[in-house]
N, C-alpha and C positions, 0 to 999 in steps of 0.2 A: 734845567734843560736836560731832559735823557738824550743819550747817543748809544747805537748801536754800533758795535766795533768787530768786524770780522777778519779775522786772524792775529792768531797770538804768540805769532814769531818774536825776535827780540823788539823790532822796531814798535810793534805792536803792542806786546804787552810792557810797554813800557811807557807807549800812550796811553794805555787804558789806565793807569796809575799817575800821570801826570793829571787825565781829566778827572781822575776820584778826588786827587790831592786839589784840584780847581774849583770842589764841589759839584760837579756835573754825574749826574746818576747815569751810570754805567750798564748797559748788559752788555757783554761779553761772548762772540761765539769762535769757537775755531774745532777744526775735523778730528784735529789730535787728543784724547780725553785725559795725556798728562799735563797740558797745558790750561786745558778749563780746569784740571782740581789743580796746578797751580795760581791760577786766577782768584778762583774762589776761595784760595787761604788768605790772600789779600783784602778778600771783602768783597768782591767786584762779583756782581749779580751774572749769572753766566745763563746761556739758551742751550737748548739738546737740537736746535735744526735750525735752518734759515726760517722757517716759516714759525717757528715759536720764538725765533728774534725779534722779527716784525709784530707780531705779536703781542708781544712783550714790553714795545714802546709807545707810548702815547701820541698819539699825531701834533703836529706834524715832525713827523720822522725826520732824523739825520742819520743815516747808514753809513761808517766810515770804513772801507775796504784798505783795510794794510796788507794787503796780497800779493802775490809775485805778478807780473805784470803777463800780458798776452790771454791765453786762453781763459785760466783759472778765473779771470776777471768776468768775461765773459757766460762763463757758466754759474760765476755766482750772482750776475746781474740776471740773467733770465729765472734763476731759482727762485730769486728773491721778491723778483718785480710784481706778481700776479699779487702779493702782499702787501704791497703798496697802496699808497693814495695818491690821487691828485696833490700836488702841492708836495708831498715827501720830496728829500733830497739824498742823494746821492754823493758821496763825495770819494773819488780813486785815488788812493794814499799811492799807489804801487810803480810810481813814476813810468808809466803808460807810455806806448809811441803816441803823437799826436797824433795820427789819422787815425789809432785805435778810438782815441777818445773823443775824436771828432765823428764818429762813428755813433758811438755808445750814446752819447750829445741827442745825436738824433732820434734814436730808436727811443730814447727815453722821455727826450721830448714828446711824440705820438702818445706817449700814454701822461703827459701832463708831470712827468716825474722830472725835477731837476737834478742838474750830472754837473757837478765840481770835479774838475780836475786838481789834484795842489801834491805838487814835486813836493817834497818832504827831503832834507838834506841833515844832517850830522851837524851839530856845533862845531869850532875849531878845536873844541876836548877831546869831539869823537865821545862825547856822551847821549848816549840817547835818551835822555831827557832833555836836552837841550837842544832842540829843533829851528829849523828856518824853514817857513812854506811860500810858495809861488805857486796862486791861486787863479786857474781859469774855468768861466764858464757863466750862467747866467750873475747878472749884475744884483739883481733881485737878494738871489737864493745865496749868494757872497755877501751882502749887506745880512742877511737873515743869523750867517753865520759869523760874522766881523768879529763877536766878540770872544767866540769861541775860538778862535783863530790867536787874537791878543793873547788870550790867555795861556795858550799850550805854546807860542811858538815863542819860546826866549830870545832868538836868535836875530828875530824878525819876522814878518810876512810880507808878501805884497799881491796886491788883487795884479792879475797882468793882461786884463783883458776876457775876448769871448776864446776858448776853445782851440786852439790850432793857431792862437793872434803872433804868438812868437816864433812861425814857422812859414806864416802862409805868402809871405811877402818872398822868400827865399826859393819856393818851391814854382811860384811864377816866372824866376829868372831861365 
């Protein structure tokens, strides 16, 4: 299974090396060009834009955004999207507000693209390789990716529903 990984911060480029060491084929994108030639001394296939990322992955797509949360999100989902397919997925590593990604949910649905949310947390090592994720969003597109999930998250994972599900109950009080 290829995945696309965009940003290669520490959280980041340390997944990208968990999914190599998991055998899953890698490309690789981030803005900063001493982080992709750090990438690629590791081996890890790297892209020069968002639309040579997309590109560069076989359908159907998994985009995993390890991004700072808020706008940058946003601006790399509209970048990215018109490269897409039907059926690609989406997945926002960047521990997002929920109404952002209940948001993004939508817009993305419109064009048939699935939007995983999955908080991503530190092991109690505080090793980042050693992850715990809490995954929301189509039930489908979570099952498509369960096993990539098993794989990277040492820590744990858990699917927690659609979108906004550990919030929406709170926000009607």
């Amino acid at each position: 299974m290829q995945i696309g990984l965009v940003g290669l911060g520490k959280m980041g480029f340390n997944l990208a090396l968990d999914l190599q060491r998991n055998k899953y084929d890698v490309v690789a994108y981030d803005v900063n060009p001493a982080a992709i030639k750090s990438i690629q001394e590791k081996g890890i296939k790297t892209a020069t834009s968002l639309k040579d990322l997309a590109e560069n992955i076989q359908s159907k797509r998994i985009i995993w955004l390890i991004i700072p949360s808020g706008e940058l999100v946003d601006q790399t989902i509209q970048e990215i999207q018109p490269y897409l397919s039907v059926g690609d997925i989406i997945i926002d590593g960047g521990n997002s507000f929920y109404k952002d990604s209940m948001r993004r949910y939508e817009e993305m649905e419109a064009f048939q693209i699935d939007f995983l949310e999955c908080g991503i947390s530190n092991g109690a090592d505080d090793e980042p390789s050693k992850i715990s994720g809490m995954i929301h969003g189509n039930r489908f597109a979570f099952n498509y990716c369960k096993q990539l999930f098993k794989d990277i998250c040492e820590e744990g994972y858990q699917y927690c529903g659609k979108i906004g599900s550990a919030y929406s109950s709170k926000d009607s009080q």
